[in-house]
C-alpha positions in Angstrom: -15.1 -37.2 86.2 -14.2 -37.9 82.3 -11.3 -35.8 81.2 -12.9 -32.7 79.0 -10.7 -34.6 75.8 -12.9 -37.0 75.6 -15.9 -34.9 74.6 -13.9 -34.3 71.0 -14.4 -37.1 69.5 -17.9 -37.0 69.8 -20.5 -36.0 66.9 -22.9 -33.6 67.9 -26.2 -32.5 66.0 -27.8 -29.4 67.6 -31.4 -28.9 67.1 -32.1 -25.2 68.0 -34.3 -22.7 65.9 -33.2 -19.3 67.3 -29.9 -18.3 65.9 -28.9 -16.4 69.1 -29.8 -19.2 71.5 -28.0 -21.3 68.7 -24.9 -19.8 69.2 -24.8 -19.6 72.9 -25.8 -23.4 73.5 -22.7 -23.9 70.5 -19.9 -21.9 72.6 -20.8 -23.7 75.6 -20.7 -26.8 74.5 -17.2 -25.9 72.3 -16.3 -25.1 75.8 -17.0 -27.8 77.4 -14.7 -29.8 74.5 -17.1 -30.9 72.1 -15.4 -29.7 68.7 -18.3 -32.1 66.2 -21.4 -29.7 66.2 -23.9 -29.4 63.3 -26.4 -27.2 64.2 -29.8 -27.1 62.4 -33.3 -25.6 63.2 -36.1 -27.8 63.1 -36.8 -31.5 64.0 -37.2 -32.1 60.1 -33.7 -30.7 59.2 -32.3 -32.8 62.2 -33.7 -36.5 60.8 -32.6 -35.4 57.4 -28.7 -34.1 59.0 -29.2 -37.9 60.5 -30.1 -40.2 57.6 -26.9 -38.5 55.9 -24.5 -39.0 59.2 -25.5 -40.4 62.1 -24.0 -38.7 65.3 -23.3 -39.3 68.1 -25.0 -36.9 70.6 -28.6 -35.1 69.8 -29.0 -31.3 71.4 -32.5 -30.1 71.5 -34.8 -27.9 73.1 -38.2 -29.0 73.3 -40.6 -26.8 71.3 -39.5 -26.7 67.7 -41.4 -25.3 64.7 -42.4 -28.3 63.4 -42.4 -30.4 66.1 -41.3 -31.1 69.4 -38.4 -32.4 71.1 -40.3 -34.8 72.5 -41.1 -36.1 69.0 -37.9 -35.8 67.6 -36.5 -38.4 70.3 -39.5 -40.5 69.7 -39.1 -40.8 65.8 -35.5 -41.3 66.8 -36.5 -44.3 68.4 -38.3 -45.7 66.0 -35.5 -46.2 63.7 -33.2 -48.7 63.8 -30.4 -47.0 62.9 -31.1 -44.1 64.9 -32.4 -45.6 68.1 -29.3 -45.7 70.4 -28.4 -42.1 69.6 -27.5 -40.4 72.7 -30.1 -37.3 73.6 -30.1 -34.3 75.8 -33.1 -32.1 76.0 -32.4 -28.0 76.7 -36.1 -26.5 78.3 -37.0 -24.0 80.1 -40.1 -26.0 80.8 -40.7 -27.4 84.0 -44.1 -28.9 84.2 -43.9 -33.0 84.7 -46.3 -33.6 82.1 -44.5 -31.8 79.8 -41.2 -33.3 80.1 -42.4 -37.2 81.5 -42.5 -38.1 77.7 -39.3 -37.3 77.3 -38.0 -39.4 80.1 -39.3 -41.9 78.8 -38.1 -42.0 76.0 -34.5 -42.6 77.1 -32.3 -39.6 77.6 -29.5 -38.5 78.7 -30.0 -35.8 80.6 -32.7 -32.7 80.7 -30.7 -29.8 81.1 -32.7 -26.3 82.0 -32.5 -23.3 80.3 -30.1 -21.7 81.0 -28.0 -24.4 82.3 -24.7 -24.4 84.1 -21.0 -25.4 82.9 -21.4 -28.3 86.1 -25.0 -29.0 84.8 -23.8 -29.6 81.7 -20.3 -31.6 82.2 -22.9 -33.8 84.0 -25.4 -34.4 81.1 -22.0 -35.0 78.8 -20.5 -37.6 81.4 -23.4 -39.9 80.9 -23.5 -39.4 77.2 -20.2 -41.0 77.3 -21.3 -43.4 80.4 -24.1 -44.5 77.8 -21.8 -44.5 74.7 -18.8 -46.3 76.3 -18.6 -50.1 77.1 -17.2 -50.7 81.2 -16.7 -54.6 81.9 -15.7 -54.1 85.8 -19.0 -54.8 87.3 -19.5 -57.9 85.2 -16.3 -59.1 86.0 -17.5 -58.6 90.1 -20.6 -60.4 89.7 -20.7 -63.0 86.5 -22.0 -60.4 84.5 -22.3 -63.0 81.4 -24.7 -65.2 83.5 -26.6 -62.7 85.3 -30.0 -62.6 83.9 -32.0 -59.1 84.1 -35.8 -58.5 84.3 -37.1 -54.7 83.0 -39.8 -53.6 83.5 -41.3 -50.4 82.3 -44.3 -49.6 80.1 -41.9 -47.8 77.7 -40.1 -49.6 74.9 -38.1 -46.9 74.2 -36.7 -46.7 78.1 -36.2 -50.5 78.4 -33.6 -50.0 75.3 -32.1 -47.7 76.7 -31.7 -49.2 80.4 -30.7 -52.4 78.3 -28.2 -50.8 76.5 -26.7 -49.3 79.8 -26.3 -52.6 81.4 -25.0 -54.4 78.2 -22.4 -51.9 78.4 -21.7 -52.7 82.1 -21.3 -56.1 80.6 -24.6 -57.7 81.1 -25.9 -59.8 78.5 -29.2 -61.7 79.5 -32.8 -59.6 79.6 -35.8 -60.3 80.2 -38.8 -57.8 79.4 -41.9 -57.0 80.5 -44.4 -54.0 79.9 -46.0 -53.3 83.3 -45.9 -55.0 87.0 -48.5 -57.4 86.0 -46.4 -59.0 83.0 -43.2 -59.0 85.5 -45.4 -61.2 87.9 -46.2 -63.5 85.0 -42.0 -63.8 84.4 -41.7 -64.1 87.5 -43.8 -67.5 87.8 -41.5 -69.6 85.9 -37.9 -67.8 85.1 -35.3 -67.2 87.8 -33.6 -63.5 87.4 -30.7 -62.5 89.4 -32.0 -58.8 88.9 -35.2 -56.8 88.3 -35.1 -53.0 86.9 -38.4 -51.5 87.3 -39.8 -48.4 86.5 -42.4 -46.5 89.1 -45.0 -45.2 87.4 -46.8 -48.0 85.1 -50.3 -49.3 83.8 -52.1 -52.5 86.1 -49.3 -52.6 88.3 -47.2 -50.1 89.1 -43.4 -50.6 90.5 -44.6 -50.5 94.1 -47.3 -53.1 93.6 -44.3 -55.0 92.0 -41.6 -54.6 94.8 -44.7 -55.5 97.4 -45.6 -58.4 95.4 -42.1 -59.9 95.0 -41.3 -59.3 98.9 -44.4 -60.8 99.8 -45.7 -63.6 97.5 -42.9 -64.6 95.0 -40.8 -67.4 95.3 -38.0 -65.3 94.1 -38.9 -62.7 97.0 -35.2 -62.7 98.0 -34.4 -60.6 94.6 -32.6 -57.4 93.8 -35.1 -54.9 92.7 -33.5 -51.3 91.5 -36.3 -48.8 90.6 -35.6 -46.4 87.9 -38.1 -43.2 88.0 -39.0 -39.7 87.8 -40.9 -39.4 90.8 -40.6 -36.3 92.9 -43.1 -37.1 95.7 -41.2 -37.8 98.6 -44.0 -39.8 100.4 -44.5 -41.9 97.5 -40.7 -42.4 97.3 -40.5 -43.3 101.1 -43.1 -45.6 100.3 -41.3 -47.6 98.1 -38.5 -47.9 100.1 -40.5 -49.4 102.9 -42.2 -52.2 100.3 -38.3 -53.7 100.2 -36.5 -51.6 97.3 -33.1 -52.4 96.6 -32.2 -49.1 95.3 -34.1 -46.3 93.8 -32.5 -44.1 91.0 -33.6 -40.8 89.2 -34.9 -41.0 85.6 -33.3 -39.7 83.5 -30.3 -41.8 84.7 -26.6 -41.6 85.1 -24.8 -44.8 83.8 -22.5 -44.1 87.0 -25.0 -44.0 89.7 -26.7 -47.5 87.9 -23.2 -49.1 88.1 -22.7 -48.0 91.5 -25.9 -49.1 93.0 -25.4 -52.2 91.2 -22.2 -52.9 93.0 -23.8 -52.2 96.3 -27.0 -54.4 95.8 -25.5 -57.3 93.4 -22.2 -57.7 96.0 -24.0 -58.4 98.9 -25.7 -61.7 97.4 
């Protein structure tokens, strides 16, 4: 576990329009260690508290006056300056439809509301997993050559999975926007790794996994899925089409480093 300290230094803009649960969420991250915290009250007054400083860390619950949370971290995304801004959703909404769009997008963490102090230590851990650059597993397994395929339908979550790996020291990617455009990669460039997501247009991740095992040259591949998927027959599923690893989304940088290790050592 990261040392509380470490949460100072980061630059926090909280994105909260009632003033009461404004001030709780403030005091709880203050205790936590987080000294940085601008809070506003609308998505608007966030991109404007942005363009003047960016920060480092994004706080917001999900229904906002003039927009949602789940649009705030999308026009986040869509800026360049912007778009590798650490985000953490507070929501007392639970329905998948509701918050897949968020997941996408490339978060941090979706904390509920209310969260816990160990709910929330975790969501800040892999703010500073995602922030923060690690070199050991790239030392262990040639990080600089090792060449990645991702594969999700989101651009937003293949940055942010490529900007957890590049910080694990990886430097050579390969995209593509569904199973079917992985198979096409897959024809004529070698990987050393594929990072899939689950749930995708014309082929999903399992069609993927199944194809690879069964009819791609490369069928001897690492594949890691990354995904939100709760069913656990579908999960089991996947794990019986030849899975590597599977992995929640949203992510912790840990766990990806750590399955890594396990899958990319045994080669």
């Amino acid at each position: 576990m990261v040392a509380i300290a470490d949460f100072s230094a980061l630059s926090v803009i909280l994105v909260e329009p009632s003033a009461a649960q404004a001030k709780f969420i403030a005091a709880q991250l203050k205790e936590a260690g987080l000294e940085q915290i601008h809070i506003v009250g609308s998505g608007t007054d966030a991109l404007t508290a942005m363009g003047e400083s960016r920060p480092d860390l994004v706080v917001s619950a999900l229904y906002l006056p003039d927009m949602s949370g789940t649009d705030l971290v999308g026009a986040m995304r869509r800026e360049r300056e912007l778009e590798q801004v650490a985000f953490i959703l507070i929501s007392s909404e639970t329905r998948p439809q509701a918050l897949e769009p968020v997941r996408q997008a490339g978060v941090c963490g979706i904390l509920p509301k209310p969260f816990s102090s160990e709910q929330l230590m975790v969501a800040l851990t892999t703010t500073l997993d995602f922030l923060l650059q690690d070199n050991d597993l790239a030392c262990e397994v040639d990080g600089e050559n090792l060449r990645v395929l991702l594969v999700d339908d989101s651009p937003s979550a293949r940055r942010f999975m490529r900007q957890v790996l590049e910080n694990l020291g990886i430097e050579k990617f390969v995209e593509a926007g569904n199973g079917r455009e992985a198979v096409k990669v897959l024809a004529d460039t070698q990987v050393d790794l594929v990072v899939t997501d689950y749930n995708m247009p014309e082929m999903d991740g399992q069609e993927l996994v199944e194809y690879i095992r069964k009819q791609s040259w490369q069928n001897s591949v690492p594949v890691l899925m990354v995904t939100s998927e709760s069913n656990q027959s579908r999960l089991a599923a996947v794990q019986e089409s030849g899975v590597s690893g599977i992995c929640d989304k949203p992510f912790q940088p840990a766990v990806i480093k750590k399955l890594l290790w396990n899958i990319l050592g045994q080669r």
